[in-house]
N, C-alpha and C positions, 0 to 999 in steps of 0.2 A: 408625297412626303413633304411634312414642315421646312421649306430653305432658314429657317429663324436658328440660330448659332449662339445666341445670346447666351444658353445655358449649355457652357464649358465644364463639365466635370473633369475633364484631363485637367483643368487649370492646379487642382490641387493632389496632383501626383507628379508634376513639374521635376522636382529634384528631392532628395533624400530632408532635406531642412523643412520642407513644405510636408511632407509622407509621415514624419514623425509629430509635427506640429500637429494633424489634424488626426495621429493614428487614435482610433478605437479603442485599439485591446494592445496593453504594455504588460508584458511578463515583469514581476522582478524577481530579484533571487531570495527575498523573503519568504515568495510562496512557493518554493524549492523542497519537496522532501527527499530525501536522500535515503534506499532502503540500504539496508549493511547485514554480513550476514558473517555470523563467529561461528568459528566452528574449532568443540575441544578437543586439544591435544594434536592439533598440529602444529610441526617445527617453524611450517613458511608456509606463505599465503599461497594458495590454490586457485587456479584460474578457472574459470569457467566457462565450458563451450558453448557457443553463439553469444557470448557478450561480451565485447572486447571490454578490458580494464576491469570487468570485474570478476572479485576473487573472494574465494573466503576467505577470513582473515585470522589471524592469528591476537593474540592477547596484544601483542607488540604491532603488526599493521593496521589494529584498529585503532589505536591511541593516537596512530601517525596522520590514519584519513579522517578522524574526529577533528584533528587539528587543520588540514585540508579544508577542511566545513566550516570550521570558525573564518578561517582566511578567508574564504570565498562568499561567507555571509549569507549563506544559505538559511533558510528557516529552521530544518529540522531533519533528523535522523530516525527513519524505521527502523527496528532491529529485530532481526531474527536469528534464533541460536539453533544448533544441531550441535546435538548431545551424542556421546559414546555410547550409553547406553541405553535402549527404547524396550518398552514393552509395551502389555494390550492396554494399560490404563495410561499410558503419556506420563508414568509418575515424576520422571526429572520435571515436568513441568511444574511444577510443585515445590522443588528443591531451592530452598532461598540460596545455596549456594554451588547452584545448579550455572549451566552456561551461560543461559539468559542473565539472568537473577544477578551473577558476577558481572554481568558486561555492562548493565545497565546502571548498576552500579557504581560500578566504575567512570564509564562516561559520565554520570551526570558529577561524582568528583571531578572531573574532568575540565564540567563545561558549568557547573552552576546553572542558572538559569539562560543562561548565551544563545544557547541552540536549545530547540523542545526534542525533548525525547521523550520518545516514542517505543511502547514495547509489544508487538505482535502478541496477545490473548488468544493463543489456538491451540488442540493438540498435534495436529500433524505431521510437526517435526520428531515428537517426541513418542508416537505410537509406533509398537510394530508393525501395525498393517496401516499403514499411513491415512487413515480416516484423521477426519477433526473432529472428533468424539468417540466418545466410547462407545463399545459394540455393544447389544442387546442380546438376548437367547437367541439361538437360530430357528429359522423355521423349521418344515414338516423337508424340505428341500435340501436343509443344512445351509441355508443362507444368513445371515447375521445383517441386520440395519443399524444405523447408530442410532442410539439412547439419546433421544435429545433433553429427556429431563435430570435423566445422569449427567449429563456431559453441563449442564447449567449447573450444577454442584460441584464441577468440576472448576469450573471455569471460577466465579466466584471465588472460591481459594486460590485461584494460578493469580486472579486480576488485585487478592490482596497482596502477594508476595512480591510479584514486579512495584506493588507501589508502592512496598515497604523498601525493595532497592531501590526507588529512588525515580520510578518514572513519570515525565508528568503528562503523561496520556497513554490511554490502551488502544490500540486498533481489536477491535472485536471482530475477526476474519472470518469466524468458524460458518456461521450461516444458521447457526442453531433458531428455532423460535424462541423469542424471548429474552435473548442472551443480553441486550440491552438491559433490559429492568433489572436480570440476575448480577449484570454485573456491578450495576448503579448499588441495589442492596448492599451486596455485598462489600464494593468500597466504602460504601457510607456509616455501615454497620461498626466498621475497622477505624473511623475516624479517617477516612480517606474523603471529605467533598471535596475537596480542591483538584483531586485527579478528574481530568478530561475523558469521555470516551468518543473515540475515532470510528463509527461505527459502519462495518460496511456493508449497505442494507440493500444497496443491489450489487451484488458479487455473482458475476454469471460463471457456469460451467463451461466456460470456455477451453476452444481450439487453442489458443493463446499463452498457456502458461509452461510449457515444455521447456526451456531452459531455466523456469524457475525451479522443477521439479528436480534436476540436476545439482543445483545449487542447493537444496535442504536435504539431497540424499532422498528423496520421499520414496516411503516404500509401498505404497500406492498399488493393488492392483486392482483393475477396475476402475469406476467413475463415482465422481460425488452428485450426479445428477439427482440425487432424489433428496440434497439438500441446498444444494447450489441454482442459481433460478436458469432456465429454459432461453436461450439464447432468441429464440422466436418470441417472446413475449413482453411486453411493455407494461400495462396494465397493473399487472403481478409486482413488476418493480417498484411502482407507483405504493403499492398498495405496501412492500416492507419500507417503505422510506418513511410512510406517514405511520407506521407502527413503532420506529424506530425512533424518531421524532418525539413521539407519544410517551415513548419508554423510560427517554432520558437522552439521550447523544446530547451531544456538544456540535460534533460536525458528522454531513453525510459523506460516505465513499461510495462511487460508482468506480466499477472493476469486471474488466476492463477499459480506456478512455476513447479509443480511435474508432474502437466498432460500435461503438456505444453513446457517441455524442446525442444521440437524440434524447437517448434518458438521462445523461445532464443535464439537456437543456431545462429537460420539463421537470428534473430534479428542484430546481433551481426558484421552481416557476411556483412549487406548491410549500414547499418548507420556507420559514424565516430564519435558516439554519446556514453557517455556508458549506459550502459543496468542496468537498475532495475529489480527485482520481486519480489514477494509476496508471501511466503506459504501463503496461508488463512487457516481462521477456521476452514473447513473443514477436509483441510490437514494436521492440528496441529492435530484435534477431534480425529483423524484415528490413530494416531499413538500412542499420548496419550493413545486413550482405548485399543490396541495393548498392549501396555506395561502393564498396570493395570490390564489383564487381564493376564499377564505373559507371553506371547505369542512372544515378544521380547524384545530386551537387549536395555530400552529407552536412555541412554545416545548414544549408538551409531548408533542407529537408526536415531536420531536426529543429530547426526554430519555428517553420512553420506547423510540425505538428503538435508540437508545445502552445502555438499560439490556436491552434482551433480547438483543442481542449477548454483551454483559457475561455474563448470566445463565444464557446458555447454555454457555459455558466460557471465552471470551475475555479474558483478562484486560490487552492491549494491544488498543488501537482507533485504527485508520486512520480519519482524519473532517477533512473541510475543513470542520466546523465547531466542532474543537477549541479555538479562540480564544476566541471566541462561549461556547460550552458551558464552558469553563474558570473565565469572569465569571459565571456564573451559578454557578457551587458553591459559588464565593466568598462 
């Protein structure tokens, strides 16, 4: 083995002045999204289990944590509503002065151009049987798939009503084919180009989102695997990114971020778009009860999984704990 010493790489991890001088990948709290989640007709805001601090919100605790967002200088605000009333067609989704449609509304009174808002294009909150599209005839079995070219007709009218309250970008969740182009038309058709779509074109069926499902109420039974992509596959992901691309997006979303780094990377690597993700709940849950259980050190557990997102191509991050992380860069 070479005795030659001359090439010190410790030399530039010495102390904390030298580690930032030379760091790689800097989070800021520009690329911060912040999801939010209203829900009608409640008096006070509802916590939600496995994610500490977050809650649904009320008319009044969402005007308080949009102000929260401005202070902390965060990029931007997800929003998702859950309605009192749902049936097979998601029709509150539709309602311009439906939960969403009011909240989004309202925040962007709120915030002007300050913070981008963002309004969740899906029906899942808002179906009774918590699909993100409408159901089709059933089979010879009595089983029922979603309509994916209903559910783009669908969409389409939801993506012009949010953008008439006032949003200025869609996340298109659903997983539908097509839904990109559907929704591009149809803003455009409405005199909406200036609406962004956030499109999220690898959205895997993931183990991962159980305390999100808690937090919309979804009434979910069964799986969305036969629209949502295969956990085992890359390829496939590859292949809705560059359709999504095609279609129209503004930005890509890979969903989930931590089990999923490798299809950002190469997200990253094929589109001239930039790249979104998502820790979800699940991924928040994990690390959270990690820490509360003292098993790791959570502020840096938390910076650091923020930063391999980041690092792998990411440059937009979905995180209910953008608030939080925000004060600390400060």
């Amino acid at each position: 083995m070479s005795n030659d010493l001359s090439q010190r790489p410790r030399r530039l991890r010495a102390n904390p002045a030298i580690r930032n001088l030379v760091s790689e990948t800097q989070i800021r709290a520009e690329q911060l999204i912040l999801p939010l989640f209203i829900r009608e007709g409640l008096a006070e805001p509802k916590p939600i289990t496995g994610l500490p601090g977050v809650v649904q919100h009320t008319e009044t605790s969402l005007r308080a944590e949009i102000d929260r967002a401005l202070e902390a200088g965060i990029g931007g605000v997800m929003v998702f509503g859950i309605p009192n009333h749902r049936d097979v067609m998601g029709s509150e989704a539709l309602n311009p002065n439906g939960v969403l449609s009011k909240a989004i509304r309202d925040i962007r009174a709120q915030v002007g151009d300050r913070l981008v808002v963002i309004a969740d294009l899906c029906l899942d909150e808002f179906t009774s049987h918590g699909h993100c599209g409408v159901l089709g005839s059933p089979d010879l079995h009595g089983n029922c798939e979603v309509d994916n070219d209903a559910t783009l007709e669908i969409y389409g009218q939801m993506a012009v009503v949010l953008a008439e309250a006032g949003a200025h970008m869609l996340g298109t969740s659903g997983m539908m084919d097509g839904q990109v182009a559907a929704t591009r038309r149809a803003l455009d058709a409405a005199g909406h180009e200036d609406v962004s779509i956030l499109a999220y074109a690898a959205k895997y069926a993931s183990a991962f989102y159980g305390p999100f499902r808690e937090a919309v109420e979804s009434q979910l039974d069964g799986d969305r695997k036969t629209y949502q992509q295969d956990p085992r596959n890359t390829r496939e992901s590859l292949r809705e990114i560059k359709l999504d691309a095609a279609e129209g997006a503004d930005i890509i979303m890979v969903k989930p971020a931590l089990s999923y780094l490798d299809v950002i990377y190469q997200a990253s690597q094929i589109v001239d778009l930039p790249i979104a993700s998502y820790v979800v709940s699940g991924e928040m849950a994990m690390i959270e009860a990690a820490a509360a259980q003292g098993l790791i050190n959570r502020e840096p557990a938390i910076l650091e999984a923020l930063a391999s997102v980041h690092r792998a191509g990411a440059n937009i991050i979905c995180t209910y704990w953008a608030i939080e992380v925000a004060g600390w860069l400060k």
